[in-house]
Structure formats: structure tokens, C-alpha cells
Legacy VTK file of the C-alpha trace (Angstrom):
# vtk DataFile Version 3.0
C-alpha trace
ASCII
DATASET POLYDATA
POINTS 105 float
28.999 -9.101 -6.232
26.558 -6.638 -7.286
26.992 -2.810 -6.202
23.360 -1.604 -5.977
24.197 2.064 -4.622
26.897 4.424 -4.320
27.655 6.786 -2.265
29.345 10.220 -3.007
31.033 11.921 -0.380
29.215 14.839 0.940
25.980 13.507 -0.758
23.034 12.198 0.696
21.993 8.845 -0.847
18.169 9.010 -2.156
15.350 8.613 0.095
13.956 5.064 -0.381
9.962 5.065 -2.065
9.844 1.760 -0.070
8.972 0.723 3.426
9.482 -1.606 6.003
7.362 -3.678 7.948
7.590 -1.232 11.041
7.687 1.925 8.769
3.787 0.285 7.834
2.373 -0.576 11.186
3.844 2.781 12.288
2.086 4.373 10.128
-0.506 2.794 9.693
-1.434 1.918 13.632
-2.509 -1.858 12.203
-2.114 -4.887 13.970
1.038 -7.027 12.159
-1.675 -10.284 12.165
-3.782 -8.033 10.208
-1.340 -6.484 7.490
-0.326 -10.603 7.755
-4.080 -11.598 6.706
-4.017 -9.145 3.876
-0.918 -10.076 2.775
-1.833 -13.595 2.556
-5.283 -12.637 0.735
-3.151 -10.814 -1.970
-4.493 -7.640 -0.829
-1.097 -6.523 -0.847
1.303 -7.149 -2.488
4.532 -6.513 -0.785
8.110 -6.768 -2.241
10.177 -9.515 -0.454
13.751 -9.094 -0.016
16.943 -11.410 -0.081
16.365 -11.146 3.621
12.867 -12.231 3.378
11.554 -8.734 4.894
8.634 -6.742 3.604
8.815 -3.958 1.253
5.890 -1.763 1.091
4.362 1.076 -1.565
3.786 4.352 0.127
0.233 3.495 -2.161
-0.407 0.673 0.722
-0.289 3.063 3.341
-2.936 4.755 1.727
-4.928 1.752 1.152
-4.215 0.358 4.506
-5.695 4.174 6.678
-8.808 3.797 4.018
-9.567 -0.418 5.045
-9.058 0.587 8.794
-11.276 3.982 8.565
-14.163 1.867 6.711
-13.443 -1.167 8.812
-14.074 1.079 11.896
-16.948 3.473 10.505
-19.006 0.650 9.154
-18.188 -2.189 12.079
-17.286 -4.783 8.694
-15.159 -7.659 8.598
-11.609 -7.651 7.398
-12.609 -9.410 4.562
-16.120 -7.190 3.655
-13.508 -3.415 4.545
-11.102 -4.539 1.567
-13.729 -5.466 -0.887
-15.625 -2.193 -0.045
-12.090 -0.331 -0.817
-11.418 -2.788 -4.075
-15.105 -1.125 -5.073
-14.214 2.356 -4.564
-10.980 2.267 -5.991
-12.679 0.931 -9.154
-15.150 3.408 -8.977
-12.338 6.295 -9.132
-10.682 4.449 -11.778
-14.110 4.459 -13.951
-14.896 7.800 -13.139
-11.213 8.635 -14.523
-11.743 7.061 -17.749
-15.140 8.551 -18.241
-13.684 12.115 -17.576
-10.768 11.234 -19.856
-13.162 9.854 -22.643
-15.562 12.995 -22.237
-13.006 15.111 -22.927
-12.304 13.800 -26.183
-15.533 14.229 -27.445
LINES 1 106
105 0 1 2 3 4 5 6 7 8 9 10 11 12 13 14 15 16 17 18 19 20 21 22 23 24 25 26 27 28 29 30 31 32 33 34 35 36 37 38 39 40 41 42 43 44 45 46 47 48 49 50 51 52 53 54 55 56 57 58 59 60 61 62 63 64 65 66 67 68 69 70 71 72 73 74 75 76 77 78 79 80 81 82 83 84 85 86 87 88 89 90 91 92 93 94 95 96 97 98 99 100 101 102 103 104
């Protein structure tokens, strides 16, 4: 048997970066057929555990509030919200590596 974590008496044990299935839709207000559908389009990419739960990224959360917000604003598909976020996110990334690559020059 593996020991994964140990506790200390009079310590508290770390606060996980992960979260659960119900931590998500908490936070995130989404349906669980939706988070389902974007698992299953590899929007997401969730941990699975030996209990075959969910593990999320705080970073999904993020992701999630940003698909729902365009999704709502702009009246798009499921589908059409996450390729409009895939876009932006690229476009941040780009605009990082430009910045990064201007500054060496």
C-alpha cells in the first residue's frame, strides 16, 4: 500500500489545487450534461481517479465562466462558444510571445 499523505498533528494538510465534479458545477453554475459534452469533446481534460471521479484545474473554472459568458453574450452553440475561447486563448498566447520576442530586440 501506498501512503500518499501524511498528516502531522496540529497541522493542517495542504489545500488540494484540484476539484471535484460538484466543486466545478458549483462554481461554475453549468449544467453536468454540459461539462459532460465538453469533456467528451476533449475540451477538458479532467484527471480521473481510482474511483473514476473527476478532477478538475482551477484553469477550467476559468475556461468554463469564459465558454458560458460568450455562450450567453453571443447566443452560440456549445460547440461555436469553445472554439471562440480556443481562438482567444491563442490570441493571448501570440500576443505573449510577440511581447516576449520584442523585448529582446
Amino acid at each position: 500500500m501506498e501512503i500518499k499523505h501524511v498528516v502531522i498533528a496540529g497541522s493542517v494538510p495542504a489545500r488540494s489545487e484540484k476539484l471535484s465534479f460538484a466543486q466545478l458545477q458549483e462554481l461554475t453554475g453549468l449544467h453536468p450534461t454540459v461539462v459532460g459534452e465538453l469533456i467528451e469533446l476533449g475540451w477538458i481534460t479532467p484527471e480521473r481517479t481510482t474511483a473514476e471521479a473527476y478532477l478538475f484545474r482551477s484553469r477550467d473554472v476559468y475556461r468554463l465562466r469564459k465558454l458560458d459568458r460568450i455562450q450567453r453574450d453571443f447566443e452560440l452553440p456549445l460547440l461555436g462558444a469553445s472554439i471562440v475561447v480556443d481562438l482567444l486563448e491563442r490570441i493571448e498566447y501570440l500576443e505573449g510571445k510577440v511581447n516576449e520576442l520584442n523585448r529582446l530586440l
